[in-house]
C-alpha positions as CSV (number, residue, x, y, z in Angstrom):
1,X,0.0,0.0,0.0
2,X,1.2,3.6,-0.8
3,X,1.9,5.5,2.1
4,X,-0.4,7.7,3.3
5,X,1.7,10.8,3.1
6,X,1.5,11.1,-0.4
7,X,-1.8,11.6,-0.3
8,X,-3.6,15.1,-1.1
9,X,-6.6,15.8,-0.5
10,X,-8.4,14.0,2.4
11,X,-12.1,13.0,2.9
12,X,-13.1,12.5,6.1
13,X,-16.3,10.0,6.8
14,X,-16.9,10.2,10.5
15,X,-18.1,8.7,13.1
16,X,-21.5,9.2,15.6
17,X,-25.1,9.2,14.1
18,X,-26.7,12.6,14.2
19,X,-30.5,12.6,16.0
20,X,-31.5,15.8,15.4
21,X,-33.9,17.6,17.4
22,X,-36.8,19.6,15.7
23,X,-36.7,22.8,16.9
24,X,-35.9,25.7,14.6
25,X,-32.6,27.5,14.6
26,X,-31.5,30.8,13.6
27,X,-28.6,32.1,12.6
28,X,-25.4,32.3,14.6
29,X,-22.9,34.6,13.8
30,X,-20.4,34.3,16.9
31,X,-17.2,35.2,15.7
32,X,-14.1,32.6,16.2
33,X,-12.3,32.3,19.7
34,X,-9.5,30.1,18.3
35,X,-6.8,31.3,16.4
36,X,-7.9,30.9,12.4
37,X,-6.4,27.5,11.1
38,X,-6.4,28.9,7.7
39,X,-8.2,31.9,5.6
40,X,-10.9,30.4,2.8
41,X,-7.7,33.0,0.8
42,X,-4.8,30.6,1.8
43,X,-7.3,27.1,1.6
44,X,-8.1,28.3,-2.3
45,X,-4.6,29.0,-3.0
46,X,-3.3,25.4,-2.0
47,X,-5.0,24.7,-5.8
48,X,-3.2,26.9,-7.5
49,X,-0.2,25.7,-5.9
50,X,-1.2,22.1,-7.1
51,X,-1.9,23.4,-10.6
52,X,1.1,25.2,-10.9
53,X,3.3,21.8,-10.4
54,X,3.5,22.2,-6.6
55,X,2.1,19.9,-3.6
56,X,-1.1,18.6,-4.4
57,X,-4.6,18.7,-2.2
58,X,-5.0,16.4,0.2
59,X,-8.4,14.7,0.6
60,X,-9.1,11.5,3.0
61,X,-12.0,9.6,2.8
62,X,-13.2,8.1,5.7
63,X,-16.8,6.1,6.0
64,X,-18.9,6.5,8.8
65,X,-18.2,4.7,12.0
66,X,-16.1,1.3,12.8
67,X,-15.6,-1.3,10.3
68,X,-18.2,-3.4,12.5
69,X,-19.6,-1.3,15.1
70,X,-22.0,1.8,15.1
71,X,-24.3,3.7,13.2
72,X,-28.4,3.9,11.9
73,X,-30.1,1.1,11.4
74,X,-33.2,0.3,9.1
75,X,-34.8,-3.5,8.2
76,X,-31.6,-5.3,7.7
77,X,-29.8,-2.7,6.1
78,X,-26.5,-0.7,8.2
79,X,-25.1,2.9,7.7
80,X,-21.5,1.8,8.8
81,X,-22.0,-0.9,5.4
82,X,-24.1,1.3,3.2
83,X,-21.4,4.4,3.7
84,X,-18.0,2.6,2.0
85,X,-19.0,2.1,-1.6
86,X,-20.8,5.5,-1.6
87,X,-17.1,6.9,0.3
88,X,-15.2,5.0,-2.4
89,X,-17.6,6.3,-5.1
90,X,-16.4,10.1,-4.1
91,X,-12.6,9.0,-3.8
92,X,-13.0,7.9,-7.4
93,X,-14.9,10.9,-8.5
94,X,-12.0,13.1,-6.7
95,X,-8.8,11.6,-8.1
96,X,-10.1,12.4,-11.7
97,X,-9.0,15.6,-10.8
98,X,-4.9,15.7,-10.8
99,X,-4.4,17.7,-8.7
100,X,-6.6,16.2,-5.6
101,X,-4.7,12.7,-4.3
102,X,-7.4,10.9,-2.1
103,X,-7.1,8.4,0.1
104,X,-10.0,6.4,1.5
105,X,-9.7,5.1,5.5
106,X,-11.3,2.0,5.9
107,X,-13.1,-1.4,4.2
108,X,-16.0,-2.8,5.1
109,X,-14.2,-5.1,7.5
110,X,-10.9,-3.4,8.7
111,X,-9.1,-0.1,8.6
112,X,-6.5,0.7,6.6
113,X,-2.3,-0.2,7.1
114,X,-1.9,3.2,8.1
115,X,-4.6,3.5,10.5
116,X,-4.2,0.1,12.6
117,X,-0.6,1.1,12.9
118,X,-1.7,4.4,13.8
119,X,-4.0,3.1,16.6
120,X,-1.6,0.6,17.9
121,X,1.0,2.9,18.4
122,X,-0.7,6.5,19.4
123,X,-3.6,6.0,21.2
124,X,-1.8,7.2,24.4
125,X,-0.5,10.6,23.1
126,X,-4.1,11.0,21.3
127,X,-5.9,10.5,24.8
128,X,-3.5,13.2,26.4
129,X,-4.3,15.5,23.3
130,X,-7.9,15.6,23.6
131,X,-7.6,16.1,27.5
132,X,-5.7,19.2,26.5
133,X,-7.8,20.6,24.5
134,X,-11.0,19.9,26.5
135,X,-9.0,21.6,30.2
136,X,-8.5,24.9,27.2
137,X,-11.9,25.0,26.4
138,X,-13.1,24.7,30.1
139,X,-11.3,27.2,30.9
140,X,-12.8,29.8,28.1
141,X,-16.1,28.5,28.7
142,X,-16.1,29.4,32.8
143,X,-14.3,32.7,31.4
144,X,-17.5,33.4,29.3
145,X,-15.4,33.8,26.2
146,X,-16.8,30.7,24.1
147,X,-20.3,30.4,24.2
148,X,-22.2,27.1,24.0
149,X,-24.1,25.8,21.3
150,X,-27.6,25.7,22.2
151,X,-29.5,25.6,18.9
152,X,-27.6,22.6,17.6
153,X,-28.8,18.7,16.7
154,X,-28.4,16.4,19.8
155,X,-25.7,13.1,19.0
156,X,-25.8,9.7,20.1
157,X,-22.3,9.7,22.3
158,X,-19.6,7.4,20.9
159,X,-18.3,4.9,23.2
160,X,-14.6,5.6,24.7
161,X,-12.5,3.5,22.9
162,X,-14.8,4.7,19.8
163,X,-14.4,8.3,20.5
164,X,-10.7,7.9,20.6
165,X,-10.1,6.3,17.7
166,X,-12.0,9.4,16.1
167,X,-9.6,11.6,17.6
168,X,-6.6,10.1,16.5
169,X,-8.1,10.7,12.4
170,X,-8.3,14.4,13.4
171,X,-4.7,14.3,15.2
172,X,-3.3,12.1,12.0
173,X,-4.8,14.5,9.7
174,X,-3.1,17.3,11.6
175,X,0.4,15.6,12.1
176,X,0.1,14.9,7.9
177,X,-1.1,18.1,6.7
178,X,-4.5,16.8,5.4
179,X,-6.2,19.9,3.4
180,X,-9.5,18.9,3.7
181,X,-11.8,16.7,5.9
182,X,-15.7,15.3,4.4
183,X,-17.5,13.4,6.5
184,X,-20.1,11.0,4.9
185,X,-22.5,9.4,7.2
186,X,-26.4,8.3,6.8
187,X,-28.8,10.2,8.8
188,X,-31.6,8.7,11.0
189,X,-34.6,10.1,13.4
190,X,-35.2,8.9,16.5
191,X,-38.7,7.8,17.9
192,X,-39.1,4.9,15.1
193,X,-38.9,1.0,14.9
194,X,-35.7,-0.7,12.9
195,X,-38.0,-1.3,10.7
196,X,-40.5,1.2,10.4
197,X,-39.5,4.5,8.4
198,X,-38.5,8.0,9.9
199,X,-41.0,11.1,9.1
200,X,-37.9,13.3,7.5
201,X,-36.1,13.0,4.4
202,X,-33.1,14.8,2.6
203,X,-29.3,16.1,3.2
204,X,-27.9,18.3,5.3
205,X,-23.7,19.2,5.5
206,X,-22.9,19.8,9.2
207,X,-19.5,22.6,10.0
208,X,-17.7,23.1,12.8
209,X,-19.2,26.0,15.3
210,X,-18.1,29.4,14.0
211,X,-16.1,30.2,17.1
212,X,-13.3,27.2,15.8
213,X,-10.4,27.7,14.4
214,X,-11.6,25.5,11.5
215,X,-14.9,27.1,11.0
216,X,-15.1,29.6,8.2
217,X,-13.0,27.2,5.8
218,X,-15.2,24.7,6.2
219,X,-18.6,26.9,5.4
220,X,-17.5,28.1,2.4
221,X,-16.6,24.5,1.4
222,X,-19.8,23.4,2.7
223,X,-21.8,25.8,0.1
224,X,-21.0,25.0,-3.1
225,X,-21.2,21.3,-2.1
226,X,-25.0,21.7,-0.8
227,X,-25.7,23.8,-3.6
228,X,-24.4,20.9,-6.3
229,X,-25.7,18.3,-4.0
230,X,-29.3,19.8,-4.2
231,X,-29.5,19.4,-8.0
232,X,-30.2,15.6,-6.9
233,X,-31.2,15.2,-3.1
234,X,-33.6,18.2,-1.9
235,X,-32.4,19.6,1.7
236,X,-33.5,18.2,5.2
237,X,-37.1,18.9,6.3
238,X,-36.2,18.5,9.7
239,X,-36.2,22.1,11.2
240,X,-33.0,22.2,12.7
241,X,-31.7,21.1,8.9
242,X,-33.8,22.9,6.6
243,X,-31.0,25.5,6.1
244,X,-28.9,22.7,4.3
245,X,-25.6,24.1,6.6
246,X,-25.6,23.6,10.4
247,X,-22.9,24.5,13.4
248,X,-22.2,22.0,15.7
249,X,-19.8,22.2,18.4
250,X,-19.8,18.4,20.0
251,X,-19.1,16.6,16.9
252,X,-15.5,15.0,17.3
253,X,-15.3,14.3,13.0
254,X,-15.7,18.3,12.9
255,X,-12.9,18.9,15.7
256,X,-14.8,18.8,18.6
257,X,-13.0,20.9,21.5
258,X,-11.2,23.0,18.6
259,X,-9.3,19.8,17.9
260,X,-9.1,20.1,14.3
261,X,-6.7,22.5,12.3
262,X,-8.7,21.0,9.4
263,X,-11.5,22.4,7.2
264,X,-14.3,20.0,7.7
265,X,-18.0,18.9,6.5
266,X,-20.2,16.1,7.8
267,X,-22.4,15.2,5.1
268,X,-25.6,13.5,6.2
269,X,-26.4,12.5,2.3
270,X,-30.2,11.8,3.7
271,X,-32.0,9.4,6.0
272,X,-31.3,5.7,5.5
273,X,-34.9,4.1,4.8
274,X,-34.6,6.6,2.0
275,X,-35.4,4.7,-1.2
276,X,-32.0,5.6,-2.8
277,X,-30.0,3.6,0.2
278,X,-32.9,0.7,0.6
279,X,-33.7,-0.5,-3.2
280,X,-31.0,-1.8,-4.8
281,X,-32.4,-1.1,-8.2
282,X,-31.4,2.5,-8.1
283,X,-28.5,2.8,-5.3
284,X,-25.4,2.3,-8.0
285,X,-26.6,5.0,-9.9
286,X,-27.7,7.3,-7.0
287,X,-24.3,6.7,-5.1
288,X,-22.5,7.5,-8.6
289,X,-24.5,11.0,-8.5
290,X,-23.9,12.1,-5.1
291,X,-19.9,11.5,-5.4
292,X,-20.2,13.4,-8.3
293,X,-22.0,16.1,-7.4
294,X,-19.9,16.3,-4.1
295,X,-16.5,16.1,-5.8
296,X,-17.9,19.2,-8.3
297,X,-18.9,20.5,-5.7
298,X,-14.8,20.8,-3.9
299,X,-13.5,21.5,-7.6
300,X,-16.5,25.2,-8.2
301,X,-15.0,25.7,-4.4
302,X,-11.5,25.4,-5.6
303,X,-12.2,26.9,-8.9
304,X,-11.2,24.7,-10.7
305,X,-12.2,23.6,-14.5
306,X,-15.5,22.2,-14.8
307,X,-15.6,21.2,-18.4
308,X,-18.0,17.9,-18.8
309,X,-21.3,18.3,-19.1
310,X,-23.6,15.9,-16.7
311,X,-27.3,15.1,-16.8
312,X,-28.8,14.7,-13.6
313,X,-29.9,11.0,-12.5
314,X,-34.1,10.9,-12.3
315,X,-34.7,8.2,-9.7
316,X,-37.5,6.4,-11.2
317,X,-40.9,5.7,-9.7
318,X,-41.8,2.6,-8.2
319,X,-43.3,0.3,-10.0
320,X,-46.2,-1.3,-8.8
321,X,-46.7,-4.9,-8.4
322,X,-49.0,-5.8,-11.8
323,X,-51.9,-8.4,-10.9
324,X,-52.8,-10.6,-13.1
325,X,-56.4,-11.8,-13.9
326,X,-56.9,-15.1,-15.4
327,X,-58.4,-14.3,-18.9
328,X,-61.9,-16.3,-19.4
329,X,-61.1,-19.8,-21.7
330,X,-62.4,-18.7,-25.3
331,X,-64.6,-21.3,-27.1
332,X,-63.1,-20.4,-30.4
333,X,-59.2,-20.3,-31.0
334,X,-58.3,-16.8,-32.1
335,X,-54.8,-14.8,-32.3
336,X,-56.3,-11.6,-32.1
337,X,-54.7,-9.8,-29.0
338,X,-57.5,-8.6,-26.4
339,X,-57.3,-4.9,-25.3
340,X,-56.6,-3.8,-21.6
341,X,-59.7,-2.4,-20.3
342,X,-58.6,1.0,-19.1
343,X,-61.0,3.7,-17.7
344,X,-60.4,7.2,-19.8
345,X,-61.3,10.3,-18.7
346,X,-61.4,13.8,-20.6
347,X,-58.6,14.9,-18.4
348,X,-56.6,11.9,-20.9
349,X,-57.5,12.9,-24.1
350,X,-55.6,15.9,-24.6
351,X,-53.2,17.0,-26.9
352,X,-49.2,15.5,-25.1
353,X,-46.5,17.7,-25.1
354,X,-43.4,16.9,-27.8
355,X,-41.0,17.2,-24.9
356,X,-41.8,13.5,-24.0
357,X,-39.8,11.1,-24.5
358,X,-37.6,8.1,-23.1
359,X,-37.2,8.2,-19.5
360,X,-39.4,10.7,-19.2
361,X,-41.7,10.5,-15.7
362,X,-44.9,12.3,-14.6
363,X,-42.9,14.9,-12.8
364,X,-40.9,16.0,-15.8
365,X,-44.2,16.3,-18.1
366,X,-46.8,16.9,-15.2
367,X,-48.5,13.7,-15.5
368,X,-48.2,13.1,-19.6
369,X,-46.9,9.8,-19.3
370,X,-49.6,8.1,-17.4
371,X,-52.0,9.4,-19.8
372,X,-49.9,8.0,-22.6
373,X,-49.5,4.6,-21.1
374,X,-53.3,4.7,-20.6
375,X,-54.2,5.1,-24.0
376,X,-51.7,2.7,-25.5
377,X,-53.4,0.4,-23.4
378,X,-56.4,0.3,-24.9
379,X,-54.9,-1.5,-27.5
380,X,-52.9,-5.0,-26.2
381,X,-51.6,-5.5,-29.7
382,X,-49.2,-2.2,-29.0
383,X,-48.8,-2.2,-25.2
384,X,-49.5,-6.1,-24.1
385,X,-47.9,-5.4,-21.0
386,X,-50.3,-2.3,-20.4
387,X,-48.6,-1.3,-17.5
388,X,-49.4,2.6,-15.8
389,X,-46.4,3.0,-14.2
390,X,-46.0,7.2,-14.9
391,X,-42.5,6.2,-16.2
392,X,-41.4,6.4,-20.2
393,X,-39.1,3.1,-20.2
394,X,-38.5,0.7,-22.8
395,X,-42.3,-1.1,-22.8
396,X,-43.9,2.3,-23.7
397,X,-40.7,2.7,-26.4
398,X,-41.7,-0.2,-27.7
399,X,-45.3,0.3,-27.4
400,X,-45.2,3.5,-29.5
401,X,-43.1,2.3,-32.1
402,X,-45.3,-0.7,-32.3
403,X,-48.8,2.1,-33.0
404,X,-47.1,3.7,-35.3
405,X,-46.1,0.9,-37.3
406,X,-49.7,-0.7,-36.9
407,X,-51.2,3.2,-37.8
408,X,-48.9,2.9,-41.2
409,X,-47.3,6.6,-39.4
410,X,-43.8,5.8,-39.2
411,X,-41.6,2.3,-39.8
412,X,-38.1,1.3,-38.3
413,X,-35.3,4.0,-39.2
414,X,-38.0,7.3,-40.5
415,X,-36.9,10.3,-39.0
416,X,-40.0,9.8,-36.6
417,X,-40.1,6.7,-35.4
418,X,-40.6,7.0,-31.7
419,X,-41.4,10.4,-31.6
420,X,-44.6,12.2,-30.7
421,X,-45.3,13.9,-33.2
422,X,-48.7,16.0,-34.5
423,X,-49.9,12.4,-36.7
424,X,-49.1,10.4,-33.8
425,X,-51.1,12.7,-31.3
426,X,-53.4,12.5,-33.4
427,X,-53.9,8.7,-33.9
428,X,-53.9,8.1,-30.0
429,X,-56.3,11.0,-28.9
430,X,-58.8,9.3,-31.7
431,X,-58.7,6.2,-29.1
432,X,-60.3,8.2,-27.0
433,X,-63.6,8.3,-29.3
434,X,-63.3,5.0,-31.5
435,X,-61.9,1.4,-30.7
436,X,-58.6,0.3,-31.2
């Protein structure tokens, strides 16, 4: 394994699941107490040093919790599990930037070389660190000059030996001059079953409190990641979250006790019974879009050059279960296909859009789809399947090539084969007054 030291840019996934409390926060503008770790001036410029042939960014990655211990929990499924392909999905996403070297801290099973060795060797002077830093802060609070948090999320506490291992990432990452420091975790509500769904839903990115050394560095890191992250996953409905950006002073990941002299974000990348985490039919492809969304996010901070262009995964609807009704036994043998009793309304037969097309949904063409699908499957010869699912996939495809052909308006290879177009509206709204 490479050594860690030659390693830029560093992504920290922390520990300790974040229950929020719902209670609305304002804005807190307390300025730092702790000397500032670095300006948002000098963190921008280590890019331009990278780009200019100099020392590159460097970014660890490090999922959520212990390799086997810790975090949410929903039906079967585990945040400490769930967080390392999505962690090594944005490591991937980073490093096709040359000038960011990421290195990711633990498997699904173990941590890394460089962290066990870490651990087994440092764990003394890493206990006799934080107690330093927790007398300082004692002392400034009973002095009045740092003021408690009192509008932040509430944390499930991290067991000794747990907590200390978190430390010692924030003290490695200060002994190797780490640049940066995300945090990917899962987010959960309390008050719920393990297998029963919370009531709140989206992402939030959590920063350390404004009076640490740390703090400003990591807001303005923090923005343009929510702002690229919310082209895919809306923000937190949770009161204390609905910002997008929150303080917190007690999260150890963030430098809890002014520990870190690291820029840092916690991303909660939403709640885990969300359906992106849960079905396995779209998690891939969801995990690919928030690493890239998050690593575009560090490069627009960085401003660096965004050249690709990306279209925006569309989670698709579910589909529902189709039931099946045993067709009555026909006295006569016949081939001719038997059409899909569907109910229409005059809400359905209405001129569609020409913006629909393949993997278009009812929430990109305000319902146009399910009134498509309905019509088609009037006619089983076209749509056999005659599913209304409010989702354009292949069956409808196929189903409107298959009218078209069967309406003599287009064959295989015309110019608009596929396409709604004015003759093909036309054909299907006539469904609406005739028989197939």
């Amino acid at each position: 394994m490479r050594s860690v030291l030659s390693f830029t840019l560093i992504v920290l996934l922390a520990f300790g699941m974040i229950i929020p409390q719902a209670s609305a926060a304002s804005k807190r503008e307390t300025k730092s107490v702790f000397p500032e770790a670095i300006s948002v001036s000098d963190f921008k410029a280590k890019y331009e040093e990278a780009e200019a042939g100099g020392k590159k960014v460097r970014i660890l990655v490090v999922p959520g919790h212990e390799p086997m211990y810790g975090g949410a929990q929903y039906d079967g499924y585990y945040e400490r599990e769930l967080v390392v392909p999505l962690a090594e999905q944005i490591a991937r996403e980073l490093r096709k930037d040359p000038n960011f070297e990421v290195y990711v801290s633990r498997g699904t099973e173990r941590w890394n070389d460089d962290f066990t060795r870490y651990y087994d060797r440092s764990l003394s002077s890493v206990k006799k660190f934080v107690d330093t830093n927790k007398k300082a802060m004692a002392k400034l609070m009973k002095r009045g000059k740092l003021k408690e948090n009192k509008e932040q999320a509430s944390h499930n506490a991290a067991p000794g030996d747990v907590a200390l291992r978190l430390y010692g990432i924030t003290k490695w990452s200060n002994e190797h001059d780490v640049d940066l420091m995300i945090h990917v975790h899962l987010n959960d509500s309390g008050g719920r079953s393990e297998s029963t769904p919370g009531a709140y839903t989206g992402l939030a990115i959590y920063v350390p409190d404004s009076q640490f050394g740390n703090a400003k560095a990591s807001k303005a890191i923090a923005e343009p990641v929510l702002k690229r992250l919310n082209t895919f996953m809306p923000t937190s409905n949770l009161p204390i979250e609905d910002k997008g950006i929150v303080e917190d002073q007690e999260l150890i990941a963030l430098g809890a006790y002014n520990t870190s002299k690291v820029p840092s974000i916690l991303i909660e990348y939403g709640y885990i019974y969300e359906r992106i985490f849960t079905d396995p039919a779209v998690r891939d492809k969801a995990f690919e879009e928030l690493a890239y969304q998050t690593s575009r996010g560090v490069r627009e901070f960085f401003d660096a050059r965004v050249s690709e262009t990306h279209l925006v995964y569309i989670v698709p609807p579910v589909v529902p279960p189709v039931v099946v009704t045993p067709l009555p036994i026909l006295t006569t043998p016949t081939t001719t296909p038997i059409a899909v009793p569907v109910s229409i309304s005059k809400s359905v037969c209405e001129p569609f859009a020409d913006t629909i097309e393949l993997e278009s949904t009812d929430a990109t063409t305000k319902g146009e789809v399910t009134r498509l699908q309905k019509l088609l499957a009037k006619d089983a010869s076209v749509y056999p399947e005659g599913k209304i699912t409010g989702y354009f996939g292949p069956a409808t495809d196929k189903a409107v090539k298959a009218f078209q052909v069967k309406k003599g308006i287009a064959k295989s290879g015309s110019a608009g084969y596929g396409v709604l177009g004015p003759m093909t509206n036309k054909a299907l709204l006539a469904l609406c007054s005739s028989g197939v």
